[in-house]
Each structure stands twice: as structure tokens, then as C-alpha cells.
C-alpha angles and dihedrals in degrees: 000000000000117000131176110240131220126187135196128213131240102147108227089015092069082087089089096046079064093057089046094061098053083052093048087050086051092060089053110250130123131218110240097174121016134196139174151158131232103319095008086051085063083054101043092043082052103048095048087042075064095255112144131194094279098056096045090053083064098049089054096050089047092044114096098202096198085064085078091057094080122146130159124270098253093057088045086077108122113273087336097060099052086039095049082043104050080040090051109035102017102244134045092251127037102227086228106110080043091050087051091049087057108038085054099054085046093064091040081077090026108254111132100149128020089263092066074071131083097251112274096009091122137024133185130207115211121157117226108212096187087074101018106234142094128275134201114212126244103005101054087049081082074074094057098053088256120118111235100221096051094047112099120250100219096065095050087062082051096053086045094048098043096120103206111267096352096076121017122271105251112234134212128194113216119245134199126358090349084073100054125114085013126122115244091258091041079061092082120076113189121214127206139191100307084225084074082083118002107016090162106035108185096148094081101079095044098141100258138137095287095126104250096078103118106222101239097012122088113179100199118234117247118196124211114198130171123228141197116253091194138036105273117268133242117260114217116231125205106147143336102308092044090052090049091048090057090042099053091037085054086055110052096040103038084085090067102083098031114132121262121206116247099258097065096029077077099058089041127119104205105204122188114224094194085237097294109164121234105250095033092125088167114076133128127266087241090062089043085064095044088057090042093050086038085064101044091050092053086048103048093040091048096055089045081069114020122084131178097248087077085064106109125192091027092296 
């Protein structure tokens, strides 16, 4: 049975959405479209590249997560180098190593832009805080001046995963008409970690005129949300990038334990994350296959249950 996929972000903590999907295919059922925001986009880009939860097991075992934590050697100093970073280029790594991870497993099944994709088959949420509103990728970069099929899809995982302040904003400068009548510097537009402002999107797949409904075929949506095992844990301030780290890492998981209406609470796949923060890239490959089982076991457990005829509005 086919379902539509949505999954949450949580950085590091994506590791057990992985695990979820390969639940969810051992339960027999296949994705058909697929969304995400900022961990949950690399498992959504990777799922509609053709990628399923065993492959993605073994990426995970062969993925070493501090790579992505590159800088050069000048902002490495000790507290001058991470402050005149974050002051120059707007975050403490740059995303690029983690762009280049993605956009390589990406080729490996061919998809290089959203038009080596059957048309609506992902979307990406990013928030552009230039303008202060979300964006779907690929379908809102129309607004931009770009033209969604040729934009690469690599980088839009990367617009929707660029944690504030941990990892640099990525910045697009407007082409076309959507340039026109700005000033040379109102031309970039700067994008952020989608989770800023929709980290569990469900709303994208709400049955509508978009032109992918099938007349006479509803594929039910399936959530996917991360939750904290254990009460959240104190961060530890002792100056202004500590304070930044807990304030970014508030943000960006306080979404995990939000209330869900009852209606999607239904179609939700609750998957314990044992307390990892989001931005904890070092952890042990022992822990990496703790995340990965605790999301097996939330998928699997979740399909034994749930049935299509919950689905309301059409969902």
C-alpha cells in the first residue's frame, strides 16, 4: 500500500527517521510522495533518489557526522576564531562538506535537479528569513526568479538543514523579474533550517486542487515526528555562544513535544530520539544503532495498528 510521507527535523536525531522508514517497508507499505524539513528533507531526497531504509542503515554506519563540521584554520583559534566566524559568514561551519555528502549520494541514483524527479514527488521546507516566511522547495523558487526543475536538489537539503548560527545561512541572489525595482544589496535573500518555522509539515499533502490529486485515488499521509525520551536537559551558559547554542537548540526541539490535534495524532508515527540533542554530531557508532532500532521499532509498531480508514479529510 502506497502512503505520502512527511518527516520532521531534528538534525543528528534524523538517524532514527531512517530507521522508521525501513519499519514502515517491513510492514509492507511504499512511499509514493515524500517531504521533509531539515533532517527529515535528507530522508525524504534520499527516499525519492530510490534509497530505502536499508541502504540508508548502511550510510549511516559508513557516515562519519563530525566531517560536516569543517572551518578554516584561521577561525579554528581558540574563542576568536568561532566569534569572527559566526560575525563574518553568519554560522560556526560553513554546510558545505554536508551539501557535498548529499549531493553525492544523490548522483550515485542520478538526481542531480528536481526534474530528474517525477513532478511533486519531493518537497523541501527551508525559511527564508530575508523575507520571513516559508518556502517549499521547489515549487516557491518560481518566486525567486529561479526555475524549480533546473535547481539542484542538493543544495535545497542544504537551505532546509542550515541550523542558525551552527551552519551558514545559504543566500540567493534574486534573478529575473523578481529583481527588478531592488537595490543591488535587496537582491540576497538569505535561507535558514526549514524547522525555524514548519519543522512537521503535515499540511502539504492536505487533498486540494494542486494538481497531483488522482480522481478516485487517495494515498493516505503518514507523519513522522521525533520525540524526547527524557525530560530536556539543562544547557550550561557561560557566555554568548553558549547562550546561542541553547537558544538555537530550544528552538529547534522545542517542536518535539507540541501537541497535535487528534486528527493527525492518528496518521503519526511517534519516534523516540533517547534524549540526543540536535546538534550532538559526535556520537558513537553504538548510539547510531540505538537511534536507528528506536525507529524501526516506532515504525513497525505503528503499521501493526494503524489503518487508512482513520485518515480524515481525506488525509
Amino acid at each position: 500500500m502506497e502512503i505520502n510521507a512527511v518527516f520532521e527535523g531534528g538534525g543528528i536525531k534524523g538517524i532514527s527517521l531512517a530507521g522508521a522508514v525501513k519499519g514502515t517497508e517491513q510492514a509492507g507499505r511504499t512511499f509514493s510522495r515524500v517531504a521533509g524539513t531539515s533532517s527529515g528533507s535528507i530522508i525524504a531526497s534520499l527516499l525519492a533518489a530510490g534509497y530505502d531504509g536499508e541502504a540508508m542503515s548502511r550510510i549511516i554506519r559508513n557516515t562519519s557526522f563530525t566531517s560536516f563540521l569543517k572551518r578554516g584554520v584561521l577561525y579554528n583559534t581558540a574563542v576568536v576564531g568561532p566569534a569572527l566566524r559566526v560575525l563574518i559568514k553568519k554560522g560556526l561551519y560553513s554546510g558545505e562538506a554536508f551539501e557535498a555528502w548529499i549531493r553525492d549520494l544523490l548522483r550515485e541514483k542520478g538526481i542531480v535537479t528536481f526534474s530528474d524527479l517525477p513532478k511533486g514527488k519531493l518537497s523541501i521546507i527551508a525559511s527564508d528569513i530575508t523575507n520571513g516566511r516559508i518556502v517549499v522547495l521547489p515549487d516557491d523558487l518560481e518566486d525567486y526568479g529561479f526555475s524549480p526543475g533546473e535547481f539542484e536538489v542538493a543544495k535545497a537539503v542544504r537551505m532546509s538543514c542550515s541550523i542558525p548560527y551552527f551552519f551558514d545561512p545559504v543566500m540567493l541572489r534574486l534573478n529575473g523579474k523578481a529583481s527588478n525595482g531592488k537595490s543591488f544589496t535587496e537582491q540576497f535573500v538569505y535561507f535558514v533550517d526549514g524547522g525555524l518555522l514548519s519543522n512537521f509539515p503535515l499540511w502539504l499533502f492536505e487533498e486540494k486542487a494542486d494538481g497531483f490529486k488522482s480522481p478516485g485515488r487517495k494515498i493516505p499521509t503518514v507523519g513522522y515526528q521525533l520525540i524526547g525520551k527524557t525530560a530536556p536537559q539543562p544547557h550550561r551558559i557561560t557566555g554568548p555562544f553558549s547562550m546561542l547554542q541553547a537558544l538555537v537548540g530550544t528552538m529547534l526541539s522545542a517542536h518535539d513535544e507540541r501537541y497535535i490535534e487528534t486528527e493527525k495524532f492518528v496518521r503519526t508515527v511517534k519516534i523516540p530520539t533517547l534524549g540526543i540533542p540536535t546538534t550532538r554530531f559526535h556520537i558513537s557508532a553504538e548510539l547510531s544503532e540505538e537511534m536507528y532500532a528506536a525507529g524501526f521499532r516506532a515504525g513497525e509498531e505503528f503499521f501493526k495498528n494503524w489503518r487508512p480508514e482513520h485518515r480524515q479529510h481525506g488525509l
